[in-house]
C-alpha positions as CSV (number, residue, x, y, z in Angstrom):
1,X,-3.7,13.3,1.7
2,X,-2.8,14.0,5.3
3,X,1.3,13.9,5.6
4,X,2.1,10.8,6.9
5,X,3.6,10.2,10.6
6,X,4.4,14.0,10.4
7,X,6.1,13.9,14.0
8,X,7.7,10.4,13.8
9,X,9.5,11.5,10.1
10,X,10.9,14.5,11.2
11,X,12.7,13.0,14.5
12,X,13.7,10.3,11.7
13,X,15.3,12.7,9.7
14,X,16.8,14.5,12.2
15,X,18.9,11.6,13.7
16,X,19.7,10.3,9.7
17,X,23.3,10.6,8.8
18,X,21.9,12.9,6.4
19,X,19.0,15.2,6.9
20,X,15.7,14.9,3.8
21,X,14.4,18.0,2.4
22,X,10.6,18.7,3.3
23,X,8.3,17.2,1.5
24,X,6.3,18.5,-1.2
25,X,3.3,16.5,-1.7
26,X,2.3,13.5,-0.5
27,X,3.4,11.4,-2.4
28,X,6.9,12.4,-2.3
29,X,7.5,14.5,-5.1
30,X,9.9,17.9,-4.5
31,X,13.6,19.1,-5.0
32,X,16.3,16.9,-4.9
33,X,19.5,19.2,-4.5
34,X,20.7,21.0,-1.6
35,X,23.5,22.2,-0.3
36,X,25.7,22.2,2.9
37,X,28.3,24.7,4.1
38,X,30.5,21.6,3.9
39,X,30.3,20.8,0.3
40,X,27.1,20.0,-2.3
41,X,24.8,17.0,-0.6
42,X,22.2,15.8,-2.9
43,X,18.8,15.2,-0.3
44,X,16.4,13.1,-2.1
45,X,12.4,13.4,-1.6
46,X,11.3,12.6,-5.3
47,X,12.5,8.5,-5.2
48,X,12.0,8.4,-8.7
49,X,15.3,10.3,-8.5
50,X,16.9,7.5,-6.6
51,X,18.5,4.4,-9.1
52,X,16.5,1.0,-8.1
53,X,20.5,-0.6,-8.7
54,X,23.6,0.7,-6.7
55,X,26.9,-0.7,-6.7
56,X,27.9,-1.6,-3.4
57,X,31.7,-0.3,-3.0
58,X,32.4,-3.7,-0.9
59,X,29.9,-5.8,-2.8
60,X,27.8,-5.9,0.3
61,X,24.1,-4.3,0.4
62,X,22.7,-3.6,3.9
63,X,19.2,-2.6,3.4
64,X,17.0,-5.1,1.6
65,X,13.8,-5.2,0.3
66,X,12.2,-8.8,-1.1
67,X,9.5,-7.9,-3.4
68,X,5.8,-9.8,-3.1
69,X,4.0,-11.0,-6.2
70,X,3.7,-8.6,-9.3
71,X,6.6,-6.1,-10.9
72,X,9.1,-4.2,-8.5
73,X,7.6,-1.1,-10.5
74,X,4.1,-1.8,-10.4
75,X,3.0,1.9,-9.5
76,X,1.1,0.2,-6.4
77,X,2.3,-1.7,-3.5
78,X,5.9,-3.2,-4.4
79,X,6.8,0.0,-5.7
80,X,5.7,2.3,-2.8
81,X,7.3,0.3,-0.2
82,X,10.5,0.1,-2.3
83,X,10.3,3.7,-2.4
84,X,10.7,3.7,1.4
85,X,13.8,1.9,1.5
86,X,15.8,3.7,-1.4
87,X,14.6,7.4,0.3
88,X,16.4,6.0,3.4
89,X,18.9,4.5,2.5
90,X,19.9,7.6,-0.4
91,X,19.9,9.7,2.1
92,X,22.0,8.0,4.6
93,X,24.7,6.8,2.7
94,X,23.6,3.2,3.1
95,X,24.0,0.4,0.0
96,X,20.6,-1.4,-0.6
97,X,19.4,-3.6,-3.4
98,X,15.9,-5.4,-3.9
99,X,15.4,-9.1,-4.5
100,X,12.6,-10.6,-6.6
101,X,11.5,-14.1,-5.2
102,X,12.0,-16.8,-8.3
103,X,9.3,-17.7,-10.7
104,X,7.1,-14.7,-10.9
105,X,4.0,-15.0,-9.4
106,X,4.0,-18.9,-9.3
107,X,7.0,-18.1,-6.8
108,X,6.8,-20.9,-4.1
109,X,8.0,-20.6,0.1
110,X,11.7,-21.7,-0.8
111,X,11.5,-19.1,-3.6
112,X,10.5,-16.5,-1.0
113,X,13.1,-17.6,1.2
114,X,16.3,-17.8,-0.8
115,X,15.5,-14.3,-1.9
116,X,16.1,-13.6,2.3
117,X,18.9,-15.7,2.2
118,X,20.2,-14.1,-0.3
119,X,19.8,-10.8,1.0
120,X,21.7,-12.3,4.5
121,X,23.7,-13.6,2.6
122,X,24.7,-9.9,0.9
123,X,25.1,-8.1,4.1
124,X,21.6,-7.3,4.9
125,X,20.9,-5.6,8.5
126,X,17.6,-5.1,7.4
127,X,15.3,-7.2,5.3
128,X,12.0,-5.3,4.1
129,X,9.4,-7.8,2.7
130,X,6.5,-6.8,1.3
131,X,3.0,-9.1,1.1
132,X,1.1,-11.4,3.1
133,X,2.8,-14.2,1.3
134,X,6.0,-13.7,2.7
135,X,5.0,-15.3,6.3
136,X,6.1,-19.2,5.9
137,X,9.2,-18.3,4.3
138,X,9.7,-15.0,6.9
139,X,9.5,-17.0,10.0
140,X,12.0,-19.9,8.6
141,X,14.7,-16.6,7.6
142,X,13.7,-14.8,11.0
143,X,14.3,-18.2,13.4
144,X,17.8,-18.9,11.4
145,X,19.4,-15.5,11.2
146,X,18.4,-13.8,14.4
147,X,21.1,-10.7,14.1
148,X,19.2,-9.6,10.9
149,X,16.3,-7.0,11.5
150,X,13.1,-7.8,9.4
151,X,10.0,-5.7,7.9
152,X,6.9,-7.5,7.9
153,X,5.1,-4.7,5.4
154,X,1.1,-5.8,5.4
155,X,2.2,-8.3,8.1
156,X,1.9,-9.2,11.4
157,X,4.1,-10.7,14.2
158,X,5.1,-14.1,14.1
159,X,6.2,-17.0,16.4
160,X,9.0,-19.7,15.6
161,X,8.5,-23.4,15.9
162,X,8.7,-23.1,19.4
163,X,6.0,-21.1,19.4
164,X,8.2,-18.2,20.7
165,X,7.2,-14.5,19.5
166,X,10.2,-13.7,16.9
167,X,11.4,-10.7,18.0
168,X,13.5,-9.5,15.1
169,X,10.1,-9.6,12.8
170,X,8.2,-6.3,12.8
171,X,4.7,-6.6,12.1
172,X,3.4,-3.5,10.0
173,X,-0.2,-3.4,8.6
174,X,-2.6,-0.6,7.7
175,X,-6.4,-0.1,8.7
176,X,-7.3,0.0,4.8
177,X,-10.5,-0.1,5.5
178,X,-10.9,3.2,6.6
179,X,-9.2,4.8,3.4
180,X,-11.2,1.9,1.4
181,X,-14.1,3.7,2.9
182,X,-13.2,7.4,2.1
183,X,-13.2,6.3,-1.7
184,X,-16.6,4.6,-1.8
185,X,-18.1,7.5,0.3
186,X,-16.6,10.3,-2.2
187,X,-17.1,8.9,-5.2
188,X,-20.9,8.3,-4.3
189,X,-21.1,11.9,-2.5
190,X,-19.7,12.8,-6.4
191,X,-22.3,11.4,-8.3
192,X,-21.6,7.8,-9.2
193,X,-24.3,5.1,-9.0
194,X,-23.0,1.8,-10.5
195,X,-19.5,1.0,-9.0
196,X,-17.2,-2.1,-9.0
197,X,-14.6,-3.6,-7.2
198,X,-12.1,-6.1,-8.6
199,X,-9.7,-7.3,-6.1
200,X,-6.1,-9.0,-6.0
201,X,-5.9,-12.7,-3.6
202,X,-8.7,-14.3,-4.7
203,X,-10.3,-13.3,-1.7
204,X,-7.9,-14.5,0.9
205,X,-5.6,-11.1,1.5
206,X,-7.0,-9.3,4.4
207,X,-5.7,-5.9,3.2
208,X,-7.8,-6.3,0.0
209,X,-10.5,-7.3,2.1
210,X,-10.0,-4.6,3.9
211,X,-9.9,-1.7,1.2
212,X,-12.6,-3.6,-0.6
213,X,-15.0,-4.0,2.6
214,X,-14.3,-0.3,3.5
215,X,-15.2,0.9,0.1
216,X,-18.5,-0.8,0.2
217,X,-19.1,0.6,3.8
218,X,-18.5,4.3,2.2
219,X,-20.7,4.0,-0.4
220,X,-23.2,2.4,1.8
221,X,-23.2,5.0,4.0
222,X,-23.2,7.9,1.3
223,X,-26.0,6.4,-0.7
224,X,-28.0,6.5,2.9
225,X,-27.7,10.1,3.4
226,X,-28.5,10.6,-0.6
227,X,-31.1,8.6,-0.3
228,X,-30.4,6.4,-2.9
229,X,-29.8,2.5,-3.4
230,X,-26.3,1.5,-5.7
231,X,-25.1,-1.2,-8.0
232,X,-21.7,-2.5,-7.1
233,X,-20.0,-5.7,-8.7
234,X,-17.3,-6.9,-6.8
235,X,-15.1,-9.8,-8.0
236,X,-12.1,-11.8,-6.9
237,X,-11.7,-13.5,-9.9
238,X,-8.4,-13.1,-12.2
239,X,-6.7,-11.6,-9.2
240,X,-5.0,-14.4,-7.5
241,X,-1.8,-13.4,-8.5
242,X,-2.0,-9.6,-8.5
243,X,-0.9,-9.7,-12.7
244,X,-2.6,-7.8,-15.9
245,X,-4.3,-9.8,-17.8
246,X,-6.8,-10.2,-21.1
247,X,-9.1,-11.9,-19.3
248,X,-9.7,-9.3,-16.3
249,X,-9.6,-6.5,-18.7
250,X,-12.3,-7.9,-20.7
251,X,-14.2,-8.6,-17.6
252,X,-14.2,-5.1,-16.6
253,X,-14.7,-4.0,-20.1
254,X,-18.1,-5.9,-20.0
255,X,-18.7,-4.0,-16.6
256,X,-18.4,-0.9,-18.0
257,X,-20.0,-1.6,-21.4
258,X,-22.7,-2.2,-19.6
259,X,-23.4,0.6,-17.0
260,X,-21.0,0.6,-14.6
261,X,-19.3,3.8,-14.3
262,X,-16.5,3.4,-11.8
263,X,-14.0,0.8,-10.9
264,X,-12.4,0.4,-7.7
265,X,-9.1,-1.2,-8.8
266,X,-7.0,-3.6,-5.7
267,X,-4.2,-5.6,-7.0
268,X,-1.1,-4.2,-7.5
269,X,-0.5,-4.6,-11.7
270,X,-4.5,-5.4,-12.2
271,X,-4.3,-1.6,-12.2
272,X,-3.1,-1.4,-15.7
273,X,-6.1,-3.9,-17.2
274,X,-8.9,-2.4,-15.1
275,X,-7.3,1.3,-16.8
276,X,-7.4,-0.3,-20.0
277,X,-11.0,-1.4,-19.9
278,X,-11.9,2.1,-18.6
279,X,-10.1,3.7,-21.0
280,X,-12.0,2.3,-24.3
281,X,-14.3,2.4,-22.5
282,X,-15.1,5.8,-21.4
283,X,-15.2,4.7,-17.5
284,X,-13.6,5.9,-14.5
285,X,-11.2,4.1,-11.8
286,X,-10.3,4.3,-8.2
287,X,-6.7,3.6,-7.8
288,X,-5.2,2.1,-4.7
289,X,-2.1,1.6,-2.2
290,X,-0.2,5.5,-3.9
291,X,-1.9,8.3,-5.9
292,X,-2.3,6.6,-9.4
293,X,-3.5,9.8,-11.1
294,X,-0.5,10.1,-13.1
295,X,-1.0,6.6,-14.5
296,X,-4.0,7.0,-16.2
297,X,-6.6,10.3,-16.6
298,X,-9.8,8.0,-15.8
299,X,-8.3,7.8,-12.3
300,X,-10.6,9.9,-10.3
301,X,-9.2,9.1,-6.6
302,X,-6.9,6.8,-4.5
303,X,-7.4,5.0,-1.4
304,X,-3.8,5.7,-0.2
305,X,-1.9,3.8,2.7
306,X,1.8,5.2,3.6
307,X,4.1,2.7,2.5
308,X,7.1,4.6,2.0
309,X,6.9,6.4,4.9
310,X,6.5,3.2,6.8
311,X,9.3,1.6,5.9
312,X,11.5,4.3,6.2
313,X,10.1,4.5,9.5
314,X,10.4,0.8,10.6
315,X,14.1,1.0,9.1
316,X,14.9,4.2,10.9
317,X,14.2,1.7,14.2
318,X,16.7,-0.4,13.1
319,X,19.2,2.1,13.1
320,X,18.4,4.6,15.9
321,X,18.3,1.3,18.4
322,X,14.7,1.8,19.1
323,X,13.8,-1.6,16.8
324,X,12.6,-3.3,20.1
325,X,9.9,-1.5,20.2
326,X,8.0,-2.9,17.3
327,X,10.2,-6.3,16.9
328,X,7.8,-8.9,18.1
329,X,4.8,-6.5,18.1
330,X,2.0,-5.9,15.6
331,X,1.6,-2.3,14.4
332,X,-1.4,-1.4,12.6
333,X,-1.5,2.5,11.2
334,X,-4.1,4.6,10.2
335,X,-6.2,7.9,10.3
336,X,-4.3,8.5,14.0
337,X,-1.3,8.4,12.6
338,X,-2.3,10.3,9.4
339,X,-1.2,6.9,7.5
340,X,-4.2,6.5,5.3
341,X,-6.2,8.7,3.3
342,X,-6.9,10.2,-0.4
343,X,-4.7,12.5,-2.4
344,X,-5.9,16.1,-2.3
345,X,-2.7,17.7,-4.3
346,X,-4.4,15.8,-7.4
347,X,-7.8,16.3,-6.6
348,X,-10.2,16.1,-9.6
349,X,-14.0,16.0,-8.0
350,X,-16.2,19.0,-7.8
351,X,-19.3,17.4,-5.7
352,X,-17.7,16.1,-2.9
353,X,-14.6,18.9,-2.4
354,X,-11.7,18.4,-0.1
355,X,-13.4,19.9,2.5
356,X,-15.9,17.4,2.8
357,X,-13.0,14.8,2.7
358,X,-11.3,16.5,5.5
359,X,-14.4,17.1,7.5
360,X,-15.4,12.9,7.1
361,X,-11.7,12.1,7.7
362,X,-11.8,14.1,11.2
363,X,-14.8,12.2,11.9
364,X,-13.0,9.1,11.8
365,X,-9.9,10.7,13.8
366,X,-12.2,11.5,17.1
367,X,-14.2,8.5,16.6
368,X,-17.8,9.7,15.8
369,X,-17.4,7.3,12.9
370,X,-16.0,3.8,12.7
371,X,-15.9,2.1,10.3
372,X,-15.8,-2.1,10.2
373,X,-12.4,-3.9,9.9
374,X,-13.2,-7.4,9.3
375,X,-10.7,-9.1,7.4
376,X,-12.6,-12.1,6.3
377,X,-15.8,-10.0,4.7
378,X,-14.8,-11.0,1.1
379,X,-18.5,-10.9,-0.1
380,X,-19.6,-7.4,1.5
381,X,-23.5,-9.2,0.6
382,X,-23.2,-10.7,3.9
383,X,-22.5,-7.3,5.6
384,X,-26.2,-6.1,6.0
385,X,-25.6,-3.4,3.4
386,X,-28.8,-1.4,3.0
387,X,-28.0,0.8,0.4
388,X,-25.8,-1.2,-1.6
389,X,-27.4,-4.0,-4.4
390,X,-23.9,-6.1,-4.4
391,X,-23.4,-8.5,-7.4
392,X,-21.1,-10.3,-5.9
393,X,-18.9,-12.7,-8.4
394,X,-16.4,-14.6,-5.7
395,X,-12.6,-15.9,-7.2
């Protein structure tokens, strides 16, 4: 995958307390020791290297991060972005701690917000939340404590009750589409032909949408140049709350058992049933949000958004001074900013090489391709598809 805001990181790092090593993948992985000619400094790049619990000297904890639905180390979205925050704040001498709404994934909006309150309340300057869900409780804990800085990650800008843009939210999405797309293109280009799509919402969370949309539009578009027609189920169901389960993973076990050869997997922890399925299987899976290669050998590809690197990015802001210029303000990042993508360090198919990859992701960079964003295209049936026979099973 393309390194991720490659300018923007390295100013970042530069102006940190203490300066990162390189990076040595892209997904983070490297050396963590170095040393100064002032004494041994451990520089982290490998955030598996970094504890998820400190202990705050003065009890206080000044970066946050409020998980969404799902584990804290659910190999997808919750962890990546958390990844973000500890890489910073390990390598800027900064306490941080994460907070994990009550009641699982029947957490409610006071759930949501007393976990902000109770980062506030713990000497948070910076709140990082993470999921769509976050927006009632966001903008209550954004209107009441206006000296705390906020992370909207897969958000958007928001407006207090007197309709007044908040300007201590930051509103950071990703055009997931466009990776979405790069996965259902390749793995077409590679040879697949019956393809699914399970997705985490219920069909209401316009970044699975997204990927799920843009997945369909790549596999379209491959199949049309193959000259080919493919199956693709695509289901919302048992994915409300972003969990495993039995019941998806013996959906997708049926899938597999009969025909379908590839699983685009979109939910967070509905990775780990979808793996399962493919597992016993014998089937293959697309993994999402990070590179889940090392999860599971049937994982063929990932449609890969930068969450780490935006967080540590939105949380440099907060400390350079320069928050202003995305508090209040909707930021969406993608191929321009080298911010979405698949994983070419790990890359397993022999069809469609990372050349092609690189040559269809420039495409998208000088805008000879585009590729649809619409967020509400839950049933990619209604997208005029040509090349695409959806089985579309809804939530």
């Amino acid at each position: 995958m393309k390194k991720f805001f490659a300018l923007l990181l390295a100013l970042v790092m530069v102006l940190s307390l203490v300066a990162c090593g390189d990076k040595k993948t892209d997904d983070n992985q490297g050396d963590t020791n170095t040393d100064d000619q002032q004494g041994e400094t451990t520089t982290y790049t490998n955030p598996d290297d970094i504890e998820d619990n400190m202990t705050s000297e003065d009890g206080k904890y000044e970066i946050a991060f409020v998980t969404d639905v799902g584990q804290l180390k659910d190999k997808s979205f919750n962890q990546g972005t958390f990844d973000g925050v500890k890489l910073y704040a390990a390598n800027n001498g900064l306490s941080y701690k994460y907070y994990q709404p009550a009641n699982g994934d029947q957490a409610t909006d006071d759930d949501r917000y007393d976990a902000m309150k109770a980062a506030v309340d713990g000497g948070a300057k910076v709140v990082v939340c993470a999921g769509f869900m976050q927006e009632k409780a966001l903008k209550r804990a954004a209107e009441e404590f206006t000296d705390t800085s906020f992370v909207f990650i897969d958000g958007y800008s928001l407006k207090d009750s007197n309709d007044q843009v908040l300007s201590n939210v930051a509103g950071i999405a990703f055009k997931e589409e466009q990776c979405g797309y790069f996965a259902g293109y390749a793995v077409v280009k590679e040879g697949y032909e019956k393809l699914g799509f399970t997705g985490g919402g219920g069909g209401t969370n316009p970044a699975c949408i997204r990927y799920g949309w843009g997945f369909a539009q790549g596999a379209n578009d491959a199949a049309k140049e193959m000259n080919k027609t493919v199956d693709l189920n695509y289901s919302w169901e048992y994915g409300a709350s972003f969990q495993a389960s039995p019941e998806l993973q013996t959906m997708v076990s049926g899938w597999y058992s009969n025909g379908t050869e590839i699983v685009f997997a979109c939910g967070g922890s509905m990775f780990q049933s979808v793996a399962a399925a493919a597992s016993a299987e014998d089937g293959k899976v697309v993994g999402v949000d990070v590179d889940q290669s090392s999860e599971s050998e049937t994982v063929v590809t990932s449609a890969m958004k930068g969450l780490s690197d935006a967080a540590v990015w939105a949380i440099a802001k907060v400390y350079d001074g320069t928050f202003s210029e995305i508090g209040g303000t909707d930021t969406s990042l993608g191929v321009a900013e080298n911010s979405v993508g698949l994983p070419t360090d790990t890359w397993s198919m022999e069809n469609f090489t990372v050349a092609d990859y690189e040559e269809l992701f420039q495409k998208v960079l000088n805008g000879e391709l585009t590729i649809n964003n619409n967020d509400k295209m839950a049933n990619p049936d209604e997208g005029g598809l040509t090349n695409v026979n959806v089985n579309y099973i809804g939530g």
